[in-house]
C-alpha positions as CSV (number, residue, x, y, z in Angstrom):
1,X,20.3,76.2,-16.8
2,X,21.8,77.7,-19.9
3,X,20.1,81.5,-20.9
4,X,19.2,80.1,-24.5
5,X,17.4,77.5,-23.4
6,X,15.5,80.0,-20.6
7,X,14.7,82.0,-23.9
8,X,13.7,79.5,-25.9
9,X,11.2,78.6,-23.0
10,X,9.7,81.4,-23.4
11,X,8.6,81.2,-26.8
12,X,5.4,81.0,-28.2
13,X,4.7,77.8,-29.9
14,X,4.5,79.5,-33.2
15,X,8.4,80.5,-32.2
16,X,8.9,77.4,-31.2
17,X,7.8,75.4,-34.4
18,X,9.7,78.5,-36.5
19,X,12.7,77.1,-34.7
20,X,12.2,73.4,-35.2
21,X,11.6,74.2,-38.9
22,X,14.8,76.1,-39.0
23,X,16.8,73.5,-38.3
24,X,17.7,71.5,-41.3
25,X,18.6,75.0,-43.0
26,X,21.2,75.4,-40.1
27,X,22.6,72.2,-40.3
28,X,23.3,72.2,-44.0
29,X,25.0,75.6,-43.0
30,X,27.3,73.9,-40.4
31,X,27.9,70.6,-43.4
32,X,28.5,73.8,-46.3
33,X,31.6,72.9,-47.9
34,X,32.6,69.4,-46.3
35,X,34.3,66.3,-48.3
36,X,33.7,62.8,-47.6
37,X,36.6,62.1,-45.6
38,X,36.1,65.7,-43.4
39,X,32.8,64.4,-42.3
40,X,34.0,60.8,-41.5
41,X,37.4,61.9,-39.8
42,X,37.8,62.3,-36.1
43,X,39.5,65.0,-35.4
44,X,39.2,65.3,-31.3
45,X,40.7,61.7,-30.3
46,X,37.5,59.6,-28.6
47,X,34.5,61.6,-30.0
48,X,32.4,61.1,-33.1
49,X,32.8,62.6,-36.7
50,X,30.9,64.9,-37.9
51,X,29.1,62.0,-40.2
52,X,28.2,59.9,-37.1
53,X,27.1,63.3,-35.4
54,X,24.5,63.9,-38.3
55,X,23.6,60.4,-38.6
56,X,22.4,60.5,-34.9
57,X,20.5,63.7,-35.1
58,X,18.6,62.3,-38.4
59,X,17.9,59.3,-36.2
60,X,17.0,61.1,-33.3
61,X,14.6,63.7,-35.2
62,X,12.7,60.1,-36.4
63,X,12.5,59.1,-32.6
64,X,11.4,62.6,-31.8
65,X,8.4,63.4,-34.3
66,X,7.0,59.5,-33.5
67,X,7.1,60.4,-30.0
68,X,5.8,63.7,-30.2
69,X,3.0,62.3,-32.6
70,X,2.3,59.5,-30.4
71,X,2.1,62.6,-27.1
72,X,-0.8,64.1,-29.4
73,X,-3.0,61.0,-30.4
74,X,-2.7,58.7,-26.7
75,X,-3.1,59.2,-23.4
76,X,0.4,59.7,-21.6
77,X,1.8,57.3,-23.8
78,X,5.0,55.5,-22.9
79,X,8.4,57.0,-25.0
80,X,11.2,54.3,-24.4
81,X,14.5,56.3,-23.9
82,X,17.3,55.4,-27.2
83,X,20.6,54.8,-26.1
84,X,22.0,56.7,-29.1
85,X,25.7,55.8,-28.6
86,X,25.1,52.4,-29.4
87,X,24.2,53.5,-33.0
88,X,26.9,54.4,-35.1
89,X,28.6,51.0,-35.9
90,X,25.2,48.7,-35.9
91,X,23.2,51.0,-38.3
92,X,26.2,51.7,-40.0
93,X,26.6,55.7,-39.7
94,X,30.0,55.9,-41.6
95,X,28.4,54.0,-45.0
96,X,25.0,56.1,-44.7
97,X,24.9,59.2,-47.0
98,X,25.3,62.7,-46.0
99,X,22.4,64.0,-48.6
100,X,20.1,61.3,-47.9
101,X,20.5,61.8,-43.9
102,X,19.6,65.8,-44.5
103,X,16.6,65.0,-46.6
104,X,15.2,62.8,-44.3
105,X,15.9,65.7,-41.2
106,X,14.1,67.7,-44.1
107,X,10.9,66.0,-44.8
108,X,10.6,64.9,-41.2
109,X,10.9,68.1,-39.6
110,X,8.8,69.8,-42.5
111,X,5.8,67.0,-41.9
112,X,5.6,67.8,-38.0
113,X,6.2,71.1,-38.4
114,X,2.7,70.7,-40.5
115,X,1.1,69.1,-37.9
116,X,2.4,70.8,-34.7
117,X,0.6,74.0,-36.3
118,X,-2.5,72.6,-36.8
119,X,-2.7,71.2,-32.9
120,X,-5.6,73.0,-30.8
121,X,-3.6,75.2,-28.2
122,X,-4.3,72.9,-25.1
123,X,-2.3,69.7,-27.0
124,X,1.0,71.7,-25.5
125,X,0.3,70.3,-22.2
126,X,-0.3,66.6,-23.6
127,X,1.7,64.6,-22.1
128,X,3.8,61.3,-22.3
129,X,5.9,59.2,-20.1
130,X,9.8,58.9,-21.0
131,X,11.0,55.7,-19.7
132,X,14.2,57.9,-18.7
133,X,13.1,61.3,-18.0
134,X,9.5,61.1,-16.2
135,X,6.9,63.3,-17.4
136,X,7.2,65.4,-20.6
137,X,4.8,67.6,-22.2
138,X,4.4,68.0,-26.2
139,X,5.9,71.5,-25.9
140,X,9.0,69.7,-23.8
141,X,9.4,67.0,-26.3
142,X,9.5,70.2,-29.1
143,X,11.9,72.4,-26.8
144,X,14.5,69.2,-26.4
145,X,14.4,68.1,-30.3
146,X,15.4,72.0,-31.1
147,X,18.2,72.1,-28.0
148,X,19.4,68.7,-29.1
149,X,20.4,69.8,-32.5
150,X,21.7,73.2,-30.9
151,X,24.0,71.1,-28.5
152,X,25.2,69.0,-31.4
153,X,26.1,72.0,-34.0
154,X,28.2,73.4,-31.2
155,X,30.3,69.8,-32.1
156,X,30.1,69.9,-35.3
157,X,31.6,73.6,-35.0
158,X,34.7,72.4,-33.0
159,X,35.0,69.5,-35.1
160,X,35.6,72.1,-38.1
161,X,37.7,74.1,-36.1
162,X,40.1,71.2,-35.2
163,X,40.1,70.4,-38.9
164,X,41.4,74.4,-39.7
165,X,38.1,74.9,-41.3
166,X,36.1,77.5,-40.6
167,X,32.5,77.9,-41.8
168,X,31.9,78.1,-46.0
169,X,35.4,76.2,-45.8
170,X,37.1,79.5,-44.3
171,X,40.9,78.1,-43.1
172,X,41.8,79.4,-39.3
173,X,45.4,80.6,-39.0
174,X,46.7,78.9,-35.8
């Protein structure tokens, strides 16, 4: 198991939301300085651009606060895994736009963010049934959304760097 996420499991819920609120702010910081075509080229042959990668964490931050809203109001409620690679070319990731995807990461994570600090401190241990993954608690369902985006800014990050542009559209020298 990786040591961030050990810390991060170690966080108080308070930390925990902080971090989940965060998040949009650090993925406009990984987008800073993009064009159109460098978030819609693929620069490592056989993975997504860096459009399709924030296209699927907008999606997956909708999937996440119904489930995790759905965890607080029912009694282990059933959360139907998303096979998310099946995305990009149906719902059209490439045509979507970049400041309307970020928005919506926005208001989402702002809304549960709301309502995950409002939550009486037993609702943590709520839990739901993922049709892949078993058993998951509210706190669970909170710790994967924030390690999800984590895992996918760490691609964004190499996508950039196979372009030659660092971060705030800094060139490498290779």
């Amino acid at each position: 198991m990786p040591a961030s996420e050990i810390s991060i499991r170690l966080e108080t819920p308070d930390e925990l939301i902080a971090s989940y609120a965060r998040g949009p702010e650090e993925l406009r910081d990984a987008l800073a300085g993009l064009t159109p075509d460098q978030l819609r080229t693929r620069p490592i042959a056989g993975k997504w651009s860096i459009m399709e990668v924030l296209c699927h964490l907008s999606d997956c931050d909708q999937f996440n606060a119904d489930r995790m809203k759905r965890t607080l109001a029912m009694d282990k409620p059933l959360l139907l895994g998303a096979d998310g690679f099946r995305y990009p070319q149906p719902v059209k990731y490439h045509q979507r736009d970049v400041e309307e995807e970020l928005a919506l990461i926005e208001m989402t994570r702002r809304q549960m963010a709301r309502i995950l600090r409002l939550v009486e401190p037993d609702a943590w241990i709520r839990q739901a049934v993922h049709s892949e993954l078993g058993l998951l608690t509210l706190r669970q369902l909170l710790l994967r959304t924030i390690t999800h985006q984590t895992h996918h800014l760490a691609f964004i990050h190499e996508k950039r760097k196979a372009m030659g542009i660092g971060r705030n559209n800094e060139h490498h020298c290779l």
